[in-house]
C-alpha positions in Angstrom: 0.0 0.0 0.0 1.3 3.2 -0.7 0.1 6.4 1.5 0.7 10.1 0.6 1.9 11.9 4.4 -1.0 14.0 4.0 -3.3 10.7 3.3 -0.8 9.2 6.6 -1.5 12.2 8.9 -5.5 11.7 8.3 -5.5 8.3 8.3 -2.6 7.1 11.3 -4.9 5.0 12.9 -6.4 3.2 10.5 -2.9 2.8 9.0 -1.5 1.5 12.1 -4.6 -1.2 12.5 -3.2 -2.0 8.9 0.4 -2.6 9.7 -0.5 -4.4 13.0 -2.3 -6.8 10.2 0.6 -7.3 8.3 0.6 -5.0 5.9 3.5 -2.7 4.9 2.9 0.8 4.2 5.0 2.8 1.5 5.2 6.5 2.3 5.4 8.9 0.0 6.0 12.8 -0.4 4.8 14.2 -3.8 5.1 10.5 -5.1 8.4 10.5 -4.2 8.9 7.0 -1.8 10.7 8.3 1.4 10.0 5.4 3.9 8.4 2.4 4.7 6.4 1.4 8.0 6.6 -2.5 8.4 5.0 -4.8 11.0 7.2 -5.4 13.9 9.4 -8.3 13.0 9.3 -7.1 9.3 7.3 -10.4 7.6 10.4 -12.2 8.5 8.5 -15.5 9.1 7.2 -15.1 5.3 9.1 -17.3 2.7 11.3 -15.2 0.4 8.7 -14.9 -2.5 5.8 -14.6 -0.6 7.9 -11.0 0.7 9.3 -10.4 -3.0 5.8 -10.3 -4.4 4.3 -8.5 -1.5 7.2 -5.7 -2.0 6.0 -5.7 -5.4 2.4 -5.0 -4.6 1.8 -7.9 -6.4 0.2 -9.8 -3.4 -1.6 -7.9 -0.2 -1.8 -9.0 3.0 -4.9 -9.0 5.1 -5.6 -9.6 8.6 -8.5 -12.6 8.7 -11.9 -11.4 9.2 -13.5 -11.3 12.4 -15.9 -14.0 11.6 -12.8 -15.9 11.5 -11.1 -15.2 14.4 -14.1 -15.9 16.5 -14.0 -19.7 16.6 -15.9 -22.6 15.7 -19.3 -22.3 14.8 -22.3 -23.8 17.2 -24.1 -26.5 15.6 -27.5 -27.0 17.3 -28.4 -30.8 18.4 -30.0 -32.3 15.4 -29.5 -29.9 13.0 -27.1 -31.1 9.6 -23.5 -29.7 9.2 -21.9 -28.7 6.0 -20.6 -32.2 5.7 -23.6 -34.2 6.1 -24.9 -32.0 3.4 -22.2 -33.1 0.9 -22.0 -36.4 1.8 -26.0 -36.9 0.6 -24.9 -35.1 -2.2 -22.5 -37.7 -3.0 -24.9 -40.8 -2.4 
């Protein structure tokens, strides 16, 4: 992602909440790059190409949804699950 300081200044928080995500931020004055705000840790846990492509701005990173992050979903007794729904369809 690439930010303009004056896009930066309005938009620090939401920019942070992006960087804690993952994300790294290219900064920019009059479209000139002059830094780069990386996660803590810099990606360093991602393979090589995974970083090379995300440098790029060939790949972005997201954080997982929130639906995601809340757990498993409650199935009630009796009711069907995904799978027993494709396994009749496989019958």
């Amino acid at each position: 992602m690439e930010l303009g300081i004056r896009e930066l200044k309005n938009g620090l928080s939401s920019a942070l909440r992006r960087v804690a995500a993952g994300e790294v931020i290219l900064i920019t004055d009059r479209g000139v790059p002059v830094a780069r705000v990386v996660p803590v840790g810099g990606h360093a846990s991602l393979p090589r190409h995974i970083q090379v492509l995300r440098d790029k701005g060939q790949l972005e990173l997201r954080s997982p949804r929130r639906s995601q992050r809340r757990g498993a979903i409650k199935i009630k007794p009796g009711e069907k699950t995904a799978a027993d729904y494709v396994s009749e369809q496989r019958r």
